[in-house]
PAVOGU-596006 format. One record per residue: x, y, z of N, C-alpha, C, O in turn; residue number from 0; residue in three letters. Coordinates in Angstrom, 3 decimals. Layout:
// residues N
((X,Y,Z),(X,Y,Z),(X,Y,Z),(X,Y,Z),NUM,"ALA") ...
This chain:
// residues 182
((27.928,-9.223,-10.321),(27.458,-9.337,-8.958),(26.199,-8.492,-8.802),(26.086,-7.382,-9.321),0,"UNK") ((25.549,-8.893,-8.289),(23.683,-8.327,-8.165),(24.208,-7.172,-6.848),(25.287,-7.182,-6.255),1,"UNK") ((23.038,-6.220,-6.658),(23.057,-5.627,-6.087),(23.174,-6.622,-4.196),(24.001,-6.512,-3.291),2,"UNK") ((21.888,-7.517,-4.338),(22.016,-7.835,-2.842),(23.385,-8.534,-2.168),(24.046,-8.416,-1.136),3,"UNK") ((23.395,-9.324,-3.382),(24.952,-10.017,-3.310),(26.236,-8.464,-2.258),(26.800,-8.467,-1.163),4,"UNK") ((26.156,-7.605,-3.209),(26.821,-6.032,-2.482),(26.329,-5.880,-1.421),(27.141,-5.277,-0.719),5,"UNK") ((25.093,-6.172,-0.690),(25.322,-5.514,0.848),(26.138,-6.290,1.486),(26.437,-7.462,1.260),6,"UNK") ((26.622,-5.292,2.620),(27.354,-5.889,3.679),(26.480,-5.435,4.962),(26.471,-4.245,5.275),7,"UNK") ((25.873,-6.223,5.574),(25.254,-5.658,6.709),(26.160,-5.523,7.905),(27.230,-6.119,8.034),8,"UNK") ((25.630,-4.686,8.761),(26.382,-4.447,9.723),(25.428,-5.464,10.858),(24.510,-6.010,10.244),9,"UNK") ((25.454,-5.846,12.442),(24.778,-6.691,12.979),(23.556,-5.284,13.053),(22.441,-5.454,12.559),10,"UNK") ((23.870,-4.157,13.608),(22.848,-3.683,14.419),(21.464,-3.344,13.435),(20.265,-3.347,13.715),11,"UNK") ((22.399,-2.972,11.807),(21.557,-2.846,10.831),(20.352,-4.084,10.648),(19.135,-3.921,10.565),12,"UNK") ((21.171,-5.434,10.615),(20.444,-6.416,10.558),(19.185,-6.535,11.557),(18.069,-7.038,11.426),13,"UNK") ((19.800,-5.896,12.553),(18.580,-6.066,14.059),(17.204,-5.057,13.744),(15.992,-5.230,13.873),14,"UNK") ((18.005,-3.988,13.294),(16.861,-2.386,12.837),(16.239,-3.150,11.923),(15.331,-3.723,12.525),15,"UNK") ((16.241,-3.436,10.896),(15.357,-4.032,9.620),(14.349,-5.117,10.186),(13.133,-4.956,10.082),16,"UNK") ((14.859,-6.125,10.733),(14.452,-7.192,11.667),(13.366,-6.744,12.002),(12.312,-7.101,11.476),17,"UNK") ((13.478,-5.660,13.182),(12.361,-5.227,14.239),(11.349,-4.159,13.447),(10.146,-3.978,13.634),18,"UNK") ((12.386,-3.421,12.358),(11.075,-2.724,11.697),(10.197,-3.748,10.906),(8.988,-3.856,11.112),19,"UNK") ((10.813,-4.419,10.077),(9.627,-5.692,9.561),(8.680,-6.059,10.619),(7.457,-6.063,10.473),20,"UNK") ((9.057,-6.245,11.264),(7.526,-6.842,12.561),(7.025,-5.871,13.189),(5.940,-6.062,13.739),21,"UNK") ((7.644,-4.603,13.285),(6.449,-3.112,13.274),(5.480,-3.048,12.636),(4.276,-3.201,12.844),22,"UNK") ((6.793,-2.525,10.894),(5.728,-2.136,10.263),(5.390,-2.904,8.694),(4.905,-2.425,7.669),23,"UNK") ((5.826,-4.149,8.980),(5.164,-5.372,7.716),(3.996,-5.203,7.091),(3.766,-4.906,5.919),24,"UNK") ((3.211,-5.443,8.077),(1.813,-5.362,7.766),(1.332,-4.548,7.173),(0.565,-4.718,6.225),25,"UNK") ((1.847,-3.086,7.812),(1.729,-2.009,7.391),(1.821,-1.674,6.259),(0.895,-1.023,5.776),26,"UNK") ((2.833,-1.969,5.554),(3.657,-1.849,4.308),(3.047,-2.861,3.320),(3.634,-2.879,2.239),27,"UNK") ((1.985,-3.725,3.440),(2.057,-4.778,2.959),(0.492,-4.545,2.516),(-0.038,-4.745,1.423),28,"UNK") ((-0.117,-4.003,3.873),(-1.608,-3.214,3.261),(-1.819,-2.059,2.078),(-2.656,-1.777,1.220),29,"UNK") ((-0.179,-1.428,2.702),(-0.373,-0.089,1.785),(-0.286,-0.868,0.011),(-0.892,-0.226,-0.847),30,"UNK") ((0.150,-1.656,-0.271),(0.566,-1.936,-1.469),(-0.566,-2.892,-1.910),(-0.805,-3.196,-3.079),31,"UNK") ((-1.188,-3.297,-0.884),(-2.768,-4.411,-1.783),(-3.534,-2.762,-2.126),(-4.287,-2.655,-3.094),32,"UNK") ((-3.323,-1.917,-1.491),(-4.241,-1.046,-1.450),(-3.735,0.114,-2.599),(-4.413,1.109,-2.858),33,"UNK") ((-2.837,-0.097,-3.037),(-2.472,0.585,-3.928),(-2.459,-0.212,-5.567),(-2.111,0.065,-6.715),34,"UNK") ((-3.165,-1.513,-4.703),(-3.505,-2.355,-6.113),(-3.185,-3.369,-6.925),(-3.692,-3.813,-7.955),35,"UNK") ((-2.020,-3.727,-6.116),(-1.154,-5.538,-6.565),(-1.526,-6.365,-5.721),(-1.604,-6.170,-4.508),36,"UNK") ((-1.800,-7.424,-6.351),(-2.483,-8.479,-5.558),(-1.477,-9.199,-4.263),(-0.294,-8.888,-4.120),37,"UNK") ((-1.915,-9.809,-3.725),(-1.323,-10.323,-2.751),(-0.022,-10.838,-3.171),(0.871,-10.558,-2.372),38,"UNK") ((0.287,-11.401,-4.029),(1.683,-12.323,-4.436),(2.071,-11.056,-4.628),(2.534,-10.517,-3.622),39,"UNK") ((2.020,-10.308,-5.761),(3.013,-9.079,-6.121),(3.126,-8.147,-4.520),(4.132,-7.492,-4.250),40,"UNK") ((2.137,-8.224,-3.749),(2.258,-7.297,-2.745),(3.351,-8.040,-1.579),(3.757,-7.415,-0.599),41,"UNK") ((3.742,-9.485,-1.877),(4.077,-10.191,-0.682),(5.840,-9.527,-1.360),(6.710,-8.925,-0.730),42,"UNK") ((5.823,-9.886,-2.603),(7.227,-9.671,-3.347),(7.643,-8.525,-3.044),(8.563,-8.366,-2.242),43,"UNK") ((6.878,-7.310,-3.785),(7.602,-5.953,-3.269),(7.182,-5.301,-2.071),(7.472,-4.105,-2.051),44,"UNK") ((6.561,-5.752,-1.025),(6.955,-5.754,0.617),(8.179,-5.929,1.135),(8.569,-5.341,2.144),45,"UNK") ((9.066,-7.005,0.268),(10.129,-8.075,0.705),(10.883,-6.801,-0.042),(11.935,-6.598,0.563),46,"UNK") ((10.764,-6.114,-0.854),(11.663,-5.121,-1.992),(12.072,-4.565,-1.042),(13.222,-4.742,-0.637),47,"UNK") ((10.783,-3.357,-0.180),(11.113,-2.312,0.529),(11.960,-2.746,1.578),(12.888,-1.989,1.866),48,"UNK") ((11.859,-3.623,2.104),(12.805,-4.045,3.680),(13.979,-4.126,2.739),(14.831,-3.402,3.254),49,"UNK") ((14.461,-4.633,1.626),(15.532,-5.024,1.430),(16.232,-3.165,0.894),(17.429,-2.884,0.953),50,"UNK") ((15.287,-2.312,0.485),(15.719,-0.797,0.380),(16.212,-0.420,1.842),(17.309,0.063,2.121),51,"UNK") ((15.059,-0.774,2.827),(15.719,0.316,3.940),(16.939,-0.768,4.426),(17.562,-0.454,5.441),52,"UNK") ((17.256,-1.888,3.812),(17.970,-2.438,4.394),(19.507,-1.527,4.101),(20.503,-1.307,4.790),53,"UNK") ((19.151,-1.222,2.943),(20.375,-0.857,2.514),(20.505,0.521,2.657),(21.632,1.013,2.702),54,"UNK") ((19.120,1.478,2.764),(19.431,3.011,2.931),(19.115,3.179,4.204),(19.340,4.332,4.573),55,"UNK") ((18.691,2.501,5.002),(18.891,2.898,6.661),(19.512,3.726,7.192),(18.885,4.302,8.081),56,"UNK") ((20.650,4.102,7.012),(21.583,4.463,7.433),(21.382,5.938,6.884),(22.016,6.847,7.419),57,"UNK") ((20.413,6.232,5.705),(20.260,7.389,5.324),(19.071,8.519,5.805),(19.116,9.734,5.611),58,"UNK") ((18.114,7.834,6.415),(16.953,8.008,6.900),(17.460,9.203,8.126),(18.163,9.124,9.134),59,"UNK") ((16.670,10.367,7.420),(17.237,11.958,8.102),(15.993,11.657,9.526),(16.339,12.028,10.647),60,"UNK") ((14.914,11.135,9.385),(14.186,11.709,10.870),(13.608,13.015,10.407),(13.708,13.975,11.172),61,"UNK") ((13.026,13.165,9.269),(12.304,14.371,8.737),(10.793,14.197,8.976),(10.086,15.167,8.705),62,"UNK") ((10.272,13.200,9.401),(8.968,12.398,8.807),(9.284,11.042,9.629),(10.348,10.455,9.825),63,"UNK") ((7.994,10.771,10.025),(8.162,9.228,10.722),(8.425,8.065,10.134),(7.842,7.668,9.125),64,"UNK") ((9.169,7.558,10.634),(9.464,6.133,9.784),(8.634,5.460,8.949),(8.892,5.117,7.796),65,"UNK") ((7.244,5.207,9.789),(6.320,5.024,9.074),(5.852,5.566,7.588),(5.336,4.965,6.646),66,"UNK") ((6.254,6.993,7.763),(5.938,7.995,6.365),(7.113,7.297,5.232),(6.747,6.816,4.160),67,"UNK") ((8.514,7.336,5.655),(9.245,6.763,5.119),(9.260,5.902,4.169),(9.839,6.061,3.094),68,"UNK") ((8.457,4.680,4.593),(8.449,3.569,4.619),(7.581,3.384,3.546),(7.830,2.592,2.638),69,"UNK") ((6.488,4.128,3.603),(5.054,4.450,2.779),(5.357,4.760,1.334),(4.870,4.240,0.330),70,"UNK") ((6.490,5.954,1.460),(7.479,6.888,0.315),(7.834,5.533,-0.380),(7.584,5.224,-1.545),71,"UNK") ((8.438,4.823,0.531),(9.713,3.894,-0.308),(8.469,2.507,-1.342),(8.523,1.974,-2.451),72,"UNK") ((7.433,2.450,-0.068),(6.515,1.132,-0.950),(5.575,2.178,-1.980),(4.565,1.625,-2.415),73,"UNK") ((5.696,3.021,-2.239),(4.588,3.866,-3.153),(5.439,3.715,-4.802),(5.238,3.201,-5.903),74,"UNK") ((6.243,4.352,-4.250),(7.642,4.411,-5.602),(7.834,2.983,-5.873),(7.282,2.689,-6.934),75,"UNK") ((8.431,1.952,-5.294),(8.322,0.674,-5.726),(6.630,0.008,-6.449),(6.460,-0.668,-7.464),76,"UNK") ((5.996,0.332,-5.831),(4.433,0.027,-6.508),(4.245,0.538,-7.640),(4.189,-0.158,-8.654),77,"UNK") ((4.131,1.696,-7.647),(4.377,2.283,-8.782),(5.430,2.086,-10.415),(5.308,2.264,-11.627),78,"UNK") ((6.401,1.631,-9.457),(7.626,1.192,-10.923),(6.998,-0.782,-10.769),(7.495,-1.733,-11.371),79,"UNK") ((6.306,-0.806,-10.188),(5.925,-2.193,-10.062),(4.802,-2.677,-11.538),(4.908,-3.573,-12.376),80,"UNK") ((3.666,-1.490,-11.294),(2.651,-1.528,-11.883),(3.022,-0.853,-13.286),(2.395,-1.191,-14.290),81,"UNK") ((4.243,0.288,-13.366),(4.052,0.404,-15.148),(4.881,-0.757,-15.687),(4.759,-1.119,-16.857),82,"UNK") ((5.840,-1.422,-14.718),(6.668,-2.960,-14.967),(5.327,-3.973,-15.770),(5.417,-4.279,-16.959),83,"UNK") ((4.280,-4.346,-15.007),(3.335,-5.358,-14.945),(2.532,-4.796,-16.373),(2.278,-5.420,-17.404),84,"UNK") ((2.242,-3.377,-16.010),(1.531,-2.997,-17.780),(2.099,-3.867,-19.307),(1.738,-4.371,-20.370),85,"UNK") ((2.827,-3.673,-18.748),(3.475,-4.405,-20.277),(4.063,-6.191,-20.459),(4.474,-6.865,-21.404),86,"UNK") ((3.827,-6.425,-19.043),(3.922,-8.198,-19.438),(2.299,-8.699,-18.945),(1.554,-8.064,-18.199),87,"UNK") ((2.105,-9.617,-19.401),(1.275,-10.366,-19.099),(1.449,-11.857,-18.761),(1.936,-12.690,-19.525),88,"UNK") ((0.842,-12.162,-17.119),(0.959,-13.235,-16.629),(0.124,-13.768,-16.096),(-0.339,-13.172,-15.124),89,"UNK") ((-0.499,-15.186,-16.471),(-1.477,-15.926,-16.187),(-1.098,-16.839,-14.798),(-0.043,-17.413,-14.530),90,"UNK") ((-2.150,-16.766,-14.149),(-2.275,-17.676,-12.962),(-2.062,-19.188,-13.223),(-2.334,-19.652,-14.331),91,"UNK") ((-1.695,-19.780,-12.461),(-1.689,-21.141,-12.814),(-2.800,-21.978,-12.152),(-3.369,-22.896,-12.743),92,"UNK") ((-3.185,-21.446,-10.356),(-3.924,-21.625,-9.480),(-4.213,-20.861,-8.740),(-3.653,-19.813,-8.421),93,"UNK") ((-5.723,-21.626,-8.171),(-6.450,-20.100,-7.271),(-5.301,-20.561,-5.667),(-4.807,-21.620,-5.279),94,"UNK") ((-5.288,-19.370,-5.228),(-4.507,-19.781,-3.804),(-5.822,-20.478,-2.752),(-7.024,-20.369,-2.998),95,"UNK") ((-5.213,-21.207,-1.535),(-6.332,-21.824,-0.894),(-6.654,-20.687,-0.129),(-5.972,-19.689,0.102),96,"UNK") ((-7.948,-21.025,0.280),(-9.031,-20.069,1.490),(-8.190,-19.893,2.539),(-7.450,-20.804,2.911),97,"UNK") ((-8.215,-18.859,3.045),(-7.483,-18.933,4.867),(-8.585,-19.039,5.422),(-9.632,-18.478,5.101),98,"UNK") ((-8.386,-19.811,6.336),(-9.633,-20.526,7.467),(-9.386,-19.461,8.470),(-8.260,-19.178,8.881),99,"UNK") ((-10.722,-18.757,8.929),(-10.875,-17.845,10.012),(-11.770,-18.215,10.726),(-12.353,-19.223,10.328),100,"UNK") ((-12.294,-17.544,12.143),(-13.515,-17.764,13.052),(-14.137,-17.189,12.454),(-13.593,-16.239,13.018),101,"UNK") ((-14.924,-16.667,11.690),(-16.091,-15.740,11.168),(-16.489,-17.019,10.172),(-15.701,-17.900,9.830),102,"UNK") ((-18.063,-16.907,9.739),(-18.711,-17.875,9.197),(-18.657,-17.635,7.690),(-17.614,-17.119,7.288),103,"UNK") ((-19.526,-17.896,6.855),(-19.307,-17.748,5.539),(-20.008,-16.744,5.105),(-19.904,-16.404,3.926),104,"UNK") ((-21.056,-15.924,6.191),(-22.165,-14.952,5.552),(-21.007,-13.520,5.377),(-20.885,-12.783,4.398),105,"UNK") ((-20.111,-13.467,6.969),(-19.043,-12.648,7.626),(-18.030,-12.313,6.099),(-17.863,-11.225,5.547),106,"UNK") ((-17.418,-13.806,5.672),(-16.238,-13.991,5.220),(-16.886,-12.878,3.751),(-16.402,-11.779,3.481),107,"UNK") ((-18.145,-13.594,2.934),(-18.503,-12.960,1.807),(-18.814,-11.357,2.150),(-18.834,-10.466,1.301),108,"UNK") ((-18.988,-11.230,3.184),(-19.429,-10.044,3.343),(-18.129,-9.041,3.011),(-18.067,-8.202,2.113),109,"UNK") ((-17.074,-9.392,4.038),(-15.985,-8.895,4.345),(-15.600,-8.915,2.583),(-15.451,-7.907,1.892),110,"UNK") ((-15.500,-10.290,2.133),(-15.097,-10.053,0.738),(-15.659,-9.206,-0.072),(-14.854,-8.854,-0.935),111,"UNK") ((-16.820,-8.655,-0.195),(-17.215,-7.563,-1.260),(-17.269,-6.568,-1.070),(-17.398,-5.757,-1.988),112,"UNK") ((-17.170,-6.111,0.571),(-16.437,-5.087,0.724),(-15.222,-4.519,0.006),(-15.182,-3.604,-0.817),113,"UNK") ((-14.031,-5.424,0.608),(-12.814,-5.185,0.166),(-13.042,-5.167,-1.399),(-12.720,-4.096,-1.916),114,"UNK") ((-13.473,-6.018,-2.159),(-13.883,-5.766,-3.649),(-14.135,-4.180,-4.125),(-13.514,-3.442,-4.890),115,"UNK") ((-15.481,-3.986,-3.217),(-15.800,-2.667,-3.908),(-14.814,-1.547,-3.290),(-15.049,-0.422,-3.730),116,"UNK") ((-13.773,-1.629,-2.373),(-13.170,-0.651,-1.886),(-11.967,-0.697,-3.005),(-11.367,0.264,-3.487),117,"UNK") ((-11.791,-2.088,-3.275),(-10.420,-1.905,-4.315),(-11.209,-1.118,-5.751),(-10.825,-0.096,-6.318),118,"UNK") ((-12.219,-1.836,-6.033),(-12.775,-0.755,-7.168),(-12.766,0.783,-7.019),(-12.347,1.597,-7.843),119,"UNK") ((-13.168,0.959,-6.126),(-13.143,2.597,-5.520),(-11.770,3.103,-5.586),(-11.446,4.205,-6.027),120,"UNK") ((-11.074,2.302,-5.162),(-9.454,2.835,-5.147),(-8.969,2.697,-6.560),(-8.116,3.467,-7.000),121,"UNK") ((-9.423,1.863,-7.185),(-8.606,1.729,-8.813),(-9.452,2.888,-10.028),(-9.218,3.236,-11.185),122,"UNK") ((-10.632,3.236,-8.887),(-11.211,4.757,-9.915),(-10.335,6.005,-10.009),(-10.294,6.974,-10.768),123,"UNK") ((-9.692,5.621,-9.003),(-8.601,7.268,-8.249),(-7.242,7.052,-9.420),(-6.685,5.990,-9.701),124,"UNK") ((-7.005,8.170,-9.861),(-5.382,8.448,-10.089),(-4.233,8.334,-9.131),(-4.318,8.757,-7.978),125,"UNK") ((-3.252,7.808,-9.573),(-2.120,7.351,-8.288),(-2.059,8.243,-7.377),(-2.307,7.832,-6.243),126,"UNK") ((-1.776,9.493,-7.507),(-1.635,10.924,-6.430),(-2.818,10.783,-5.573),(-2.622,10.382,-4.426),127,"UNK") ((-4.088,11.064,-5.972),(-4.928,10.968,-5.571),(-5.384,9.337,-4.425),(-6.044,9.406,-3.388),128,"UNK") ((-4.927,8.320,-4.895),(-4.963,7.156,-4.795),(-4.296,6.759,-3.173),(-4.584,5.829,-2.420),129,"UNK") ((-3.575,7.573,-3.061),(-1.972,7.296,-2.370),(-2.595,8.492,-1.435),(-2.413,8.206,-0.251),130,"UNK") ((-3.060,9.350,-1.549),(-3.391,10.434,-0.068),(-4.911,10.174,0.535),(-5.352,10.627,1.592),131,"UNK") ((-5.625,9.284,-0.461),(-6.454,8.588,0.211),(-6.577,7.684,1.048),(-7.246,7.492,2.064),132,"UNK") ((-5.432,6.881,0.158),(-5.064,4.995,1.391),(-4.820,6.329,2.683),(-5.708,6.802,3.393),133,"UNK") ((-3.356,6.701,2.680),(-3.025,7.278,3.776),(-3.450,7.831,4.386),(-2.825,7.691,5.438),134,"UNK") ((-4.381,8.637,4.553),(-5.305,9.519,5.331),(-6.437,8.859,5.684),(-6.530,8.655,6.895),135,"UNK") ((-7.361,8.446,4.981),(-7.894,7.636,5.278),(-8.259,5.887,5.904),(-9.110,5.420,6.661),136,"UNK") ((-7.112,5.317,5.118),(-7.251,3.731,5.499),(-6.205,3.962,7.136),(-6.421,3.919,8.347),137,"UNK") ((-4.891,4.243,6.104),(-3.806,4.011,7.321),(-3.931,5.573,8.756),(-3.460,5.647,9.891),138,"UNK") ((-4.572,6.314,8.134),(-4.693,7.592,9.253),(-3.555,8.444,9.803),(-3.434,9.066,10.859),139,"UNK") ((-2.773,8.275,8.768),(-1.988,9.385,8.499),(-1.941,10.416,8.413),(-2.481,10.969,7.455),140,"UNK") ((-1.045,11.369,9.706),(-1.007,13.090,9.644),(-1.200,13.747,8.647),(-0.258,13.500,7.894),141,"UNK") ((-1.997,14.581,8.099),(-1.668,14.625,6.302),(-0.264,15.634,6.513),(0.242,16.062,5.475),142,"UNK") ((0.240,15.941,7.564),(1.755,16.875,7.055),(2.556,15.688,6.842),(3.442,15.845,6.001),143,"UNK") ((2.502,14.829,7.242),(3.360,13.605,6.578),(3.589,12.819,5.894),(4.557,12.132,5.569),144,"UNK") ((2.016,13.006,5.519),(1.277,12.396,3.767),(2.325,12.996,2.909),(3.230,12.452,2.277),145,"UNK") ((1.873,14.709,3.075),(2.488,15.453,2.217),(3.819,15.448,1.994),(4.283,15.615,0.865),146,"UNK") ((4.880,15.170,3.539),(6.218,14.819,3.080),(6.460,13.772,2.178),(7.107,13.928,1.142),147,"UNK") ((5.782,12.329,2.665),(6.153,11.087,2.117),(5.746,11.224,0.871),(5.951,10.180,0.253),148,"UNK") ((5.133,12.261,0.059),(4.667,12.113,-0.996),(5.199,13.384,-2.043),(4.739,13.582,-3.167),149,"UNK") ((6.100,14.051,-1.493),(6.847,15.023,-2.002),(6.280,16.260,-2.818),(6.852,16.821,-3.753),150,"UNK") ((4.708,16.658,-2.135),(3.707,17.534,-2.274),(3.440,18.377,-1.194),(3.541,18.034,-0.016),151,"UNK") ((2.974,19.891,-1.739),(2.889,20.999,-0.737),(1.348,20.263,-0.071),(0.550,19.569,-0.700),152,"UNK") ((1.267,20.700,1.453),(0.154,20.323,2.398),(-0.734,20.673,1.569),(-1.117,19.605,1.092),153,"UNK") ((-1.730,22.108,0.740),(-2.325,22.246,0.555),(-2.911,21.009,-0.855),(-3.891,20.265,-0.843),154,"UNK") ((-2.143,21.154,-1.645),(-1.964,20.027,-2.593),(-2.382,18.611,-2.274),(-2.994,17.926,-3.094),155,"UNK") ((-2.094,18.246,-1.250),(-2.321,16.514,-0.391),(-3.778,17.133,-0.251),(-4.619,16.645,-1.004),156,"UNK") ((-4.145,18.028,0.513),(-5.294,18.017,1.158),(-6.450,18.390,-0.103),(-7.563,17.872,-0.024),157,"UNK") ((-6.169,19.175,-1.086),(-7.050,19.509,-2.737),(-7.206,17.762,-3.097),(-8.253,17.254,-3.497),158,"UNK") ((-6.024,17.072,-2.871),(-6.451,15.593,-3.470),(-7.257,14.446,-2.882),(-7.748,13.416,-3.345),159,"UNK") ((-7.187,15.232,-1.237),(-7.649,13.759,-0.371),(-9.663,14.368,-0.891),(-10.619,13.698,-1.283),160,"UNK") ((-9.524,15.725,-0.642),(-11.172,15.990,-1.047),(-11.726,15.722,-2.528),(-12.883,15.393,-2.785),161,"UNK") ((-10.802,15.901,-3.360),(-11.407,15.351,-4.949),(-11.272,13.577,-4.734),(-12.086,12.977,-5.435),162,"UNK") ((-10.527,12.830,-4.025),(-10.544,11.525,-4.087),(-11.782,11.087,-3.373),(-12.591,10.287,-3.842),163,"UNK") ((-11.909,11.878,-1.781),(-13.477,11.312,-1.436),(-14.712,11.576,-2.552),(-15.497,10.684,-2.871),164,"UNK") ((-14.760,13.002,-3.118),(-15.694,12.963,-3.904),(-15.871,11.586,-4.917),(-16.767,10.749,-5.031),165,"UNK") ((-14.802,11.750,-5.463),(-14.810,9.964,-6.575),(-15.134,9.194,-5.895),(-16.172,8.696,-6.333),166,"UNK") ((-14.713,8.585,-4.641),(-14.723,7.163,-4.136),(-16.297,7.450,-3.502),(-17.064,6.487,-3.549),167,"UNK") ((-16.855,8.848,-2.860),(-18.214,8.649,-2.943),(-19.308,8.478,-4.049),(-20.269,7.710,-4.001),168,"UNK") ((-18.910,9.514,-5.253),(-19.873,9.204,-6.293),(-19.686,7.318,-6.889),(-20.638,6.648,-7.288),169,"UNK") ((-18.333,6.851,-6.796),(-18.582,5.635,-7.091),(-18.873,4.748,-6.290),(-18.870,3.627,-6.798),170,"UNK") ((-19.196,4.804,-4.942),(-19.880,3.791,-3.948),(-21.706,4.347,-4.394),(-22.735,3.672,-4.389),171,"UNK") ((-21.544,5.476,-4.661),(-23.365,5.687,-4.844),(-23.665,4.640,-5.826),(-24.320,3.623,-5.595),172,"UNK") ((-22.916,5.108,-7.389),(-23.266,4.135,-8.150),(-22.942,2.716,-8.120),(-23.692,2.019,-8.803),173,"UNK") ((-22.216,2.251,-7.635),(-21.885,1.098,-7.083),(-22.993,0.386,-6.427),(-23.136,-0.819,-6.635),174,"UNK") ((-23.855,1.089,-5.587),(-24.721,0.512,-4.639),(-26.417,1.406,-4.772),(-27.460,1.429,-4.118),175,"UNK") ((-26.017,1.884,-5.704),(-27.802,2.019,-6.440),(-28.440,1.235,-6.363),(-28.057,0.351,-7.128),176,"UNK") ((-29.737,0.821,-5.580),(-30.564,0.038,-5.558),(-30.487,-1.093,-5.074),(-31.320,-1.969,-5.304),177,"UNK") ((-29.174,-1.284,-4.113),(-28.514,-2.824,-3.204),(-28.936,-2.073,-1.854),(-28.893,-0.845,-1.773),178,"UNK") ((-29.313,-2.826,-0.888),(-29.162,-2.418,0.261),(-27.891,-2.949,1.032),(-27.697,-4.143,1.262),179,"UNK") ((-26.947,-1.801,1.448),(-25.705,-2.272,2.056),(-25.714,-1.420,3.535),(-26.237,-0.349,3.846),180,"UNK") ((-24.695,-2.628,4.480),(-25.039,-2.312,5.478),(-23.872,-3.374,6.510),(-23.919,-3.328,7.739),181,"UNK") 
């Protein structure tokens, strides 16, 4: 018998998971493109973490905001995600289709090489480093809660968020030597 097969939900549990998914989905779902799995792997272990707090809910002390929680639980899954993925290799079969937005095509490319060079910037960083950057920076996270969700003394979070800007600035310099961006 698999683990999910073993839960037994309770209703109200079912309702808490429910309503936190449509809190904080998105949330959880950015943190993990941003920590570097592409959208399919990020859609999969998004679906992981709800199915964790589904089951440790009930354990969640209120030390740290849910949100921080939540961050903890998709970091550790990403992480056992990505030394998982190191060692298999899997080919695409197809490109996924375009999502059609109101913004034109100058907007859309734009927006796209952004996000490009930000994921490059982020895949220069070491995971520690990597992980108090998204949070502080992308998602704007307290860093005392960085530091809980990440099981590091404050001063420590904050030594990493300043060596990570330094990297992610020296590599946007070189990145954009001689491009005009804007």
């Amino acid at each position: 018998m698999t683990q999910a097969a073993q839960i037994t939900p309770t209703p109200a549990t079912a309702v808490d998971v429910e309503q936190l998914f449509r809190e904080h989905g998105a949330f959880v779902w950015r943190s993990l493109r941003r920590f570097g799995l592409s959208e399919t792997d990020a859609d999969d272990i998004c679906q992981e973490v709800f199915v964790v707090v589904f089951r440790r809910l009930h354990e969640f002390e209120h030390r740290s905001s849910l949100r921080t929680w939540l961050y903890g639980i998709a970091v550790r899954l990403a992480l056992a995600h990505r030394r998982k993925k190191s060692t298999q290799c899997e080919l695409p079969t197809a490109a996924p289709p375009e999502r059609t937005t109101p913004e034109g095509p100058h907007e859309k490319l734009a927006d796209r090489e952004a996000r490009a060079l930000l994921d490059k910037a982020l895949d220069s960083l070491d995971d520690d480093k990597r992980a108090v950057f998204v949070l502080y920076e992308v998602e704007q996270l307290p860093m005392s809660e960085i530091a809980r969700a990440l099981e590091c003394p404050l001063q420590t979070a904050y030594s990493r968020l300043h060596a990570a800007r330094d990297q992610v600035q020296s590599f946007l310099r070189r990145a954009t030597r001689g491009r005009w961006v804007g």
